[in-house]
C-alpha positions as CSV (number, residue, x, y, z in Angstrom):
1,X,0.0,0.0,0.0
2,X,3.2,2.6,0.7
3,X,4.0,2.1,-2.9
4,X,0.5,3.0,-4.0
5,X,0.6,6.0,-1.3
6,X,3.3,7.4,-3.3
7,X,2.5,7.2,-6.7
8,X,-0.9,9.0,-5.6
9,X,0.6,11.9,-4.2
10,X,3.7,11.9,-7.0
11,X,0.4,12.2,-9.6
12,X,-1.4,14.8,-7.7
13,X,2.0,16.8,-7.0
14,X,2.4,16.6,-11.3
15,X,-1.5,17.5,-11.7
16,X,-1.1,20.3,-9.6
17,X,1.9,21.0,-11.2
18,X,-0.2,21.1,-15.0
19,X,-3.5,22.9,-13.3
20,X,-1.0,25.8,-11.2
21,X,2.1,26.4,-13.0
22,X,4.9,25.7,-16.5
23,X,9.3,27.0,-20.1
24,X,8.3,28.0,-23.9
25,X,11.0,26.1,-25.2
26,X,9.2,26.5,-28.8
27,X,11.8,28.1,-30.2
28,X,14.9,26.1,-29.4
29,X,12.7,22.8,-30.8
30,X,12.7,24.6,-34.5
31,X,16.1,26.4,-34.7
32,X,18.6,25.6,-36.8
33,X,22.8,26.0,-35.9
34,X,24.5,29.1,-37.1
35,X,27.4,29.8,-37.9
36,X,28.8,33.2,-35.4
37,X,32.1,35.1,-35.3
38,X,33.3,37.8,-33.2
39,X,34.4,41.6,-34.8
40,X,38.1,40.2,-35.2
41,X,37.2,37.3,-37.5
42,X,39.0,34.9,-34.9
43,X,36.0,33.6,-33.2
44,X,34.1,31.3,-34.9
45,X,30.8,29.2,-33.3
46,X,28.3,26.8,-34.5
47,X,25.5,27.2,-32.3
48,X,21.4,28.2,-31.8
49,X,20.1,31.3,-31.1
50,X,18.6,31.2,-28.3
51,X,17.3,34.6,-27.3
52,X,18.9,37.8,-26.0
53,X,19.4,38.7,-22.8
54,X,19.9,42.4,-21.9
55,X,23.0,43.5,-24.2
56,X,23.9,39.4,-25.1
57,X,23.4,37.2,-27.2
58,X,22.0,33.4,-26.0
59,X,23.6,30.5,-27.9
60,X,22.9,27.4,-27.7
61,X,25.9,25.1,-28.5
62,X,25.5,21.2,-29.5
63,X,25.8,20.5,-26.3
64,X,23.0,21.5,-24.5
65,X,24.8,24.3,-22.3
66,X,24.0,28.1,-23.6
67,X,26.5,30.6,-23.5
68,X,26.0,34.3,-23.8
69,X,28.1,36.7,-25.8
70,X,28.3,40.5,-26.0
71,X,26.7,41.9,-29.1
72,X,28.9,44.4,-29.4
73,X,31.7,42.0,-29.4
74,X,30.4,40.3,-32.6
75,X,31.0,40.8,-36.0
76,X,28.6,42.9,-37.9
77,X,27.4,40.1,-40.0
78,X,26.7,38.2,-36.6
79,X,24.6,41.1,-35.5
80,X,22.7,41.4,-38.4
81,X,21.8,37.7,-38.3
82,X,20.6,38.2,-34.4
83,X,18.3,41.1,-34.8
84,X,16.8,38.9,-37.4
85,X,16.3,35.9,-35.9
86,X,15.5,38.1,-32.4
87,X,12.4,39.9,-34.9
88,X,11.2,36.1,-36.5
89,X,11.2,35.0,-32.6
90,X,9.1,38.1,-31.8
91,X,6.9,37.2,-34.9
92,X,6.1,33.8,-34.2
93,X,5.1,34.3,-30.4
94,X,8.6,33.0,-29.1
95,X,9.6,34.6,-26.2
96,X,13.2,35.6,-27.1
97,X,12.6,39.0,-26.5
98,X,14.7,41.3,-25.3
99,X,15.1,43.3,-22.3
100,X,14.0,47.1,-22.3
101,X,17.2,48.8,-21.1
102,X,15.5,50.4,-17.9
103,X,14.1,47.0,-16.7
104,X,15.0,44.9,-14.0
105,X,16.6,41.4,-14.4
106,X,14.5,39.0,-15.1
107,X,14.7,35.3,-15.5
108,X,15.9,32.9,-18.0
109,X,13.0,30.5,-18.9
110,X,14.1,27.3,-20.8
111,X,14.4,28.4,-24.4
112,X,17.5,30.9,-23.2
113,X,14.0,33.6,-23.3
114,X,13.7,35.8,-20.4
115,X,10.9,35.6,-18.7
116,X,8.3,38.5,-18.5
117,X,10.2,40.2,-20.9
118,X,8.4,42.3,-23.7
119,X,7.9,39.5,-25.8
120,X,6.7,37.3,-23.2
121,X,3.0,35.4,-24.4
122,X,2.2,35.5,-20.6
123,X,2.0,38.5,-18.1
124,X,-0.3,38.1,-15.1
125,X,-2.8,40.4,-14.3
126,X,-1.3,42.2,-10.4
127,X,-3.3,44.4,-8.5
128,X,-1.6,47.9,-7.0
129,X,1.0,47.1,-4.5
130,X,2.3,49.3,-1.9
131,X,6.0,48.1,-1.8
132,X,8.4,47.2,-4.2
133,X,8.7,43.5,-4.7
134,X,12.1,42.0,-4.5
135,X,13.5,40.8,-8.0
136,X,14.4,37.6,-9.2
137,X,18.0,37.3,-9.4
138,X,19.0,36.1,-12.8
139,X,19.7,32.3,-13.3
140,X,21.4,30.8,-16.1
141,X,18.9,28.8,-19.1
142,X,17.3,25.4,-18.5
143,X,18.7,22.8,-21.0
144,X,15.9,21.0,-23.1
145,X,15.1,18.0,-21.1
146,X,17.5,15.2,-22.5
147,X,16.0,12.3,-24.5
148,X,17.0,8.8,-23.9
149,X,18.0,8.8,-20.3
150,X,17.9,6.1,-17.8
151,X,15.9,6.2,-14.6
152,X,18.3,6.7,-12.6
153,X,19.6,10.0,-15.2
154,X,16.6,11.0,-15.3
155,X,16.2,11.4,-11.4
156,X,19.3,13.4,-11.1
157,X,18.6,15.5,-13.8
158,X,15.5,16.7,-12.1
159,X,16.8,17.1,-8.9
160,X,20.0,18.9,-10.3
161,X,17.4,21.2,-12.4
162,X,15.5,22.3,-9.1
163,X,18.8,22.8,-7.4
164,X,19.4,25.3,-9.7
165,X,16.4,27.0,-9.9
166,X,14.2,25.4,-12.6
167,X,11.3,24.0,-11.0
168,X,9.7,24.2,-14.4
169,X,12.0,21.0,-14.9
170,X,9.2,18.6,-13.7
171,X,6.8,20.0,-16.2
172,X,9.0,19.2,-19.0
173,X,10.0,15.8,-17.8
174,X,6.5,14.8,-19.1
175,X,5.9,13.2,-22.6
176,X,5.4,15.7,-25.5
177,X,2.0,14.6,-25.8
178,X,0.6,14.7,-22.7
179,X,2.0,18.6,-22.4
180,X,0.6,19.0,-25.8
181,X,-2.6,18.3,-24.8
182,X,-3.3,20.1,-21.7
183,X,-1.9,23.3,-23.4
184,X,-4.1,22.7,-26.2
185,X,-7.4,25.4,-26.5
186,X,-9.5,22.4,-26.3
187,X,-8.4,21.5,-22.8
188,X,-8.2,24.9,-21.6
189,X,-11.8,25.7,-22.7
190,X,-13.2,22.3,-21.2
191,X,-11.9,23.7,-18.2
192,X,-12.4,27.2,-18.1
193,X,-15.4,26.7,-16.3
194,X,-14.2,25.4,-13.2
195,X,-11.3,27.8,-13.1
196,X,-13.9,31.1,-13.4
197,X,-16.3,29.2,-10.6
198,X,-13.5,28.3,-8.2
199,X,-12.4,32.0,-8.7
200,X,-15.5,33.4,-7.0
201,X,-15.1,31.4,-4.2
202,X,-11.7,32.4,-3.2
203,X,-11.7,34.8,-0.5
204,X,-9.1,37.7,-2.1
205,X,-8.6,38.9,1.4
206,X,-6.1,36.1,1.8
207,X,-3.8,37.5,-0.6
208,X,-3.9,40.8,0.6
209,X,-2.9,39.4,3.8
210,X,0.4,37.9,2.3
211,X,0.8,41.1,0.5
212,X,0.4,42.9,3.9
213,X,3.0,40.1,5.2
214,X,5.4,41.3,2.4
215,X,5.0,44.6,2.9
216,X,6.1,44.4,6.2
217,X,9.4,42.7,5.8
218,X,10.3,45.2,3.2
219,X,9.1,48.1,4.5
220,X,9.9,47.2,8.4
221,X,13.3,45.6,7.5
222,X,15.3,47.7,10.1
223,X,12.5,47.1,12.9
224,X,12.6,43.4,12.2
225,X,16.4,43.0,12.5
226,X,16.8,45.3,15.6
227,X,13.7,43.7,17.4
228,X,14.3,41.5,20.6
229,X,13.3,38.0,18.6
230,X,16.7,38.5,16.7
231,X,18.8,39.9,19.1
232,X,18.7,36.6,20.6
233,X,20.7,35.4,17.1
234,X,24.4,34.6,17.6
235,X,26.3,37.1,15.9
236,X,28.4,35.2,13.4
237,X,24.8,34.0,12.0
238,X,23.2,37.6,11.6
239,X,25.1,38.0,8.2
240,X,24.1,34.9,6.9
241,X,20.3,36.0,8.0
242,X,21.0,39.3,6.2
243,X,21.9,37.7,2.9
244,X,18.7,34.9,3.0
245,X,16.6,37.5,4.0
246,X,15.6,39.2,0.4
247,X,15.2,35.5,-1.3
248,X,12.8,34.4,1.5
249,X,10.5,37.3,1.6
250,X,10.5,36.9,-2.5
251,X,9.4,33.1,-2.2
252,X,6.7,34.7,-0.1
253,X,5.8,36.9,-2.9
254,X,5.9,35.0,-6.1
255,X,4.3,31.9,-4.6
256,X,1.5,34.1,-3.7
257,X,1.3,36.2,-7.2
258,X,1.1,31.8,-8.7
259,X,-1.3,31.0,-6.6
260,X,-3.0,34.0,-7.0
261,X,-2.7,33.7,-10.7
262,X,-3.7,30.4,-11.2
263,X,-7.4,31.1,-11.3
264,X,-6.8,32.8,-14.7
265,X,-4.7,29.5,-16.2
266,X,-6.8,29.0,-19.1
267,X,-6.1,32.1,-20.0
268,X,-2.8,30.8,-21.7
269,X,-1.3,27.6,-22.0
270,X,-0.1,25.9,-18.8
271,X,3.4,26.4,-20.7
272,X,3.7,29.9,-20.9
273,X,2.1,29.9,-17.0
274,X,4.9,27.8,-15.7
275,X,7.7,29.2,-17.9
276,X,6.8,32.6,-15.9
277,X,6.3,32.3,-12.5
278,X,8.0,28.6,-11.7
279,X,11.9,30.2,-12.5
280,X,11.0,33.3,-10.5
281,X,10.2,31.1,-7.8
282,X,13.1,29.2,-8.2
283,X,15.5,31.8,-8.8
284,X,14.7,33.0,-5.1
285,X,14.9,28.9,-3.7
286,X,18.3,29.1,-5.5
287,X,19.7,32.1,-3.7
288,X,19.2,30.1,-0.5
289,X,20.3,26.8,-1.7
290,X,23.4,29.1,-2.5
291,X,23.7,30.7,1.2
292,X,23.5,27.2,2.5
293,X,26.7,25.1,3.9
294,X,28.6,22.7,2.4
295,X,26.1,19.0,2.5
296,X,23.7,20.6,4.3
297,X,21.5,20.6,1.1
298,X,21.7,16.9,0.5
299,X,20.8,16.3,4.4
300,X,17.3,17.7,3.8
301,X,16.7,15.9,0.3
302,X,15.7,12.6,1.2
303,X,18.0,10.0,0.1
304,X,16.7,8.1,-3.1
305,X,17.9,4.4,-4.1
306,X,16.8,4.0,-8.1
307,X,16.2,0.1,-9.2
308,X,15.8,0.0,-13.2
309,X,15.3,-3.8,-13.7
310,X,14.6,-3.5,-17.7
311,X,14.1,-1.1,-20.3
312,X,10.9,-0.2,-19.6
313,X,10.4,-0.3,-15.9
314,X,11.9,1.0,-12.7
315,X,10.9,1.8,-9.0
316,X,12.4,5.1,-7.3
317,X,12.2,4.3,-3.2
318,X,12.8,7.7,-0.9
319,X,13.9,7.2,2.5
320,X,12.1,9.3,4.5
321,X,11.8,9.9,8.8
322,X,11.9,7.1,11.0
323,X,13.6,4.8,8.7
324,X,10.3,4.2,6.6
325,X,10.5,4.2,2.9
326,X,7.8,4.9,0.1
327,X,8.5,3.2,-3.5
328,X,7.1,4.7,-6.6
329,X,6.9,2.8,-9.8
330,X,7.7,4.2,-12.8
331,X,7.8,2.9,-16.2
332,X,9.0,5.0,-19.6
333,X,6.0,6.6,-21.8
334,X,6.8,8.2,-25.0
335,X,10.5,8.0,-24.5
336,X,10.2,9.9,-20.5
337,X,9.6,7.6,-17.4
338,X,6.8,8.7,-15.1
339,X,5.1,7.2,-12.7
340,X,3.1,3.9,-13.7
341,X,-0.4,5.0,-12.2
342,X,-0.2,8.3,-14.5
343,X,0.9,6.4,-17.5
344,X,-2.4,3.9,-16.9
345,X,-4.9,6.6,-16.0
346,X,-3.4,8.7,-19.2
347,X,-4.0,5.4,-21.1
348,X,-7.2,4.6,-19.7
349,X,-8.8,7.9,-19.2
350,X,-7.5,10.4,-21.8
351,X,-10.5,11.5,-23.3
352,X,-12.2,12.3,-19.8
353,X,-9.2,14.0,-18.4
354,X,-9.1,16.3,-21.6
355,X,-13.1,17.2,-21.3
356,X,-14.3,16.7,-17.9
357,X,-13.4,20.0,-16.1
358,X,-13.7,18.6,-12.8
359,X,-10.8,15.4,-13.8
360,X,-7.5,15.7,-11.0
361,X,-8.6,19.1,-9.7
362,X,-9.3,17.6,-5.9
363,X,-12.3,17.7,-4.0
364,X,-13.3,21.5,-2.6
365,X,-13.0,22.6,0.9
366,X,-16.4,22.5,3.0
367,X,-18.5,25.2,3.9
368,X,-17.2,24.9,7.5
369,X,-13.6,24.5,6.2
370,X,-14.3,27.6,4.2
371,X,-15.3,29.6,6.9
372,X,-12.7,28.4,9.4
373,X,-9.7,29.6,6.8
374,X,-11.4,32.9,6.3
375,X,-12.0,33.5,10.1
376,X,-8.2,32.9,10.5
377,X,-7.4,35.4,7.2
378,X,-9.5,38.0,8.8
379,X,-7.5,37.1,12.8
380,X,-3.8,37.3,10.3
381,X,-5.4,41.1,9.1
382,X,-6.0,42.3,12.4
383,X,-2.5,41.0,13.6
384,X,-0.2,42.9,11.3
385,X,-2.3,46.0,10.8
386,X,-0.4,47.3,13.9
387,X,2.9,46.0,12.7
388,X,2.3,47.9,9.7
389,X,1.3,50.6,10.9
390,X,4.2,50.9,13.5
391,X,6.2,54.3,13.2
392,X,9.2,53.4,15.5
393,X,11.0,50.1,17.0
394,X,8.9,50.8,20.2
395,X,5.5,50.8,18.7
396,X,7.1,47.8,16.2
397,X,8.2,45.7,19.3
398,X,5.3,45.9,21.0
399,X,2.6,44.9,18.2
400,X,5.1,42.0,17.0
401,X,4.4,40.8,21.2
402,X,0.9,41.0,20.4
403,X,1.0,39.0,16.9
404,X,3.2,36.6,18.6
405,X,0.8,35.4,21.7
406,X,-1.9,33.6,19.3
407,X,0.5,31.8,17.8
408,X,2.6,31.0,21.1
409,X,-0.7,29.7,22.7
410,X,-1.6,27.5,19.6
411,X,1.2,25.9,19.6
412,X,1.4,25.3,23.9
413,X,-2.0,23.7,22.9
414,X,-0.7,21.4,20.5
């Protein structure tokens, strides 16, 4: 039954993953190598185009890995043949656009595109904020996933992927097909329906409490690092808390703009949904995975033991707390391995899963459920008004004591 437990909640972690979030890698799939050389003659690469990125150029070498070279370092024939193939990718919907000059850095999606760039397919809809967010720091391309890989490869690609910010990396670890499918029209208007009712039951209250959360940390920064909860922090480790602090409150922020977005998926294609806001939630996870010690990474990741008895089937077995393990079976589908329940129910159940808007979208909370979760939103709201509204470390101090007793009696109780 462990074995079954897993493979139900690996599925519902990738349906959530198609329903909530998604790289365009369009472009990459149809280019063609060309030949580049720098202004002395010297230089000489065959490689993709692969985008531009502020004032570079993306290439894509035979490889996989993506460099990116100056523009004003290339020859002029070389530049000629970029603003070309930079206008066909703005053309054709790729988004391989570049940077405005005044704009902040943005992310690299998997095509070598940055994301939410001017060319981007896919810009969410945000309501008036009354802080600056923090900016995703910039991460190097995603690779197209690799074909032919083993079980094991395939495992460590993924988890190598996430390490370094592409979270995206689980969507494209699916089967062409299948991500064909869901971002077809015909899926998204099957489903549009239960997308537009489950957005008039959300309560948008909670997000202006996160919002209100983020506000705080940016706005309140100096209060929150000179208040008596931190001066308890050894010294050496106040630096460290310095540095994670900006990727931490952006986690808080872009996982809320996702979630908050996700109502509006049909939109646009699950792709271009993903390609936007899964890097800029992974470029902020990256920062910290970067802050962290040496191993310390690898002692949170549970540790994985990968059997691949033939060519077509495998089990992936996590050791998790208390020395328990969970197996998942996985066997390869179109050329990708995935879990065997998803590859059965795809099998079985395609036609329904493409038209029924209610297919793998989980059952809804309660009317007493409901009710509970906004009584707590509206308790959160009351709770940091004070701490927003705070005007020295005194006032700060004191309505950070009140926030705090709720949540120090809750957890006595428990």
């Amino acid at each position: 039954m462990k074995h079954l437990k897993a493979c139900s909640s690996f599925t519902a972690l990738m349906q959530a993953l198609v329903i909530v979030m998604a790289p365009l890698w369009l472009g990459c799939m149809n280019a063609s190598a060309e030949t580049w050389s720098d202004a002395s003659g010297t230089f000489r690469i065959e490689a993709d185009f692969a985008g531009v990125s502020g004032a570079n150029v993306m290439l894509r070498k035979s490889d996989g890995k993506t460099i990116n070279v100056p523009i004003n370092k290339l020859s002029p024939e070389s530049r000629a043949q970029a603003k070309k193939l930079y206008e066909k990718s703005k053309s054709n919907g790729t988004a391989t656009a570049k940077s405005p000059a005044t704009s902040k850095p943005q992310v690299s999606s998997a095509n070598g595109a940055m994301a939410a760039t001017a060319g981007s397919a896919y810009k969410p809809a945000l309501r008036a904020l009354n802080f600056t967010p923090p900016v995703p720091p910039p991460i190097a391309a995603m690779p197209p996933f690799p074909e032919g890989l083993s079980l094991k490869e395939t495992v460590d690609h993924i988890r190598e992927q996430v390490l370094a910010g592409h979270l995206e990396v689980a969507w494209f670890a699916f089967p062409d097909d299948y991500r064909a499918i869901v971002d077809s029209p015909e899926f998204c208007e099957a489903h549009r329906p239960h997308f537009k009712e489950h957005g008039k039951t959300i309560d948008k209250k909670r997000y202006e409490v996160f919002d209100k959360l983020v506000e705080i940390l940016i706005t309140k920064k100096t209060f929150i690092m000179n208040s008596p909860l931190l001066a308890q922090v050894p010294t050496p480790m106040k630096p460290l808390i310095d540095q994670a602090y900006e990727p931490v409150v952006g986690l808080v922020y872009e996982v809320t703009r996702t979630l908050e977005s996700s109502i509006r998926l049909c939109d646009q294609s699950p792709t271009a949904f993903i390609s936007y806001h899964l890097p800029r939630i992974g470029a902020h996870f990256q920062a910290l995975v970067k802050l962290a010690p040496p191993g310390i990474v690898d002692q949170f990741l549970p540790q994985m033991v990968v059997e691949q008895p033939s060519e077509t089937a495998g089990t992936i077995t996590a050791l998790i707390q208390n020395g328990e393990t969970q197996t998942l079976e996985a066997v390869r589908y179109n050329g990708r391995w995935v879990p065997r329940t998803f590859a059965e129910i795809w099998q079985s159940d395609k036609d329904k899963i493409i038209n029924d808007p209610r297919w793998g979208l989980g059952r809804k909370n309660s009317a007493q459920e409901e009710s509970s979760l906004n009584a707590a939103v509206e308790q959160a709201d009351a709770l940091l008004n004070p701490v927003l509204a705070a005007k020295n470390q005194q006032e700060f101090d004191f309505a950070i004591s009140q926030a705090m007793m709720p949540v120090m009696m809750m957890m006595m109780g428990n």
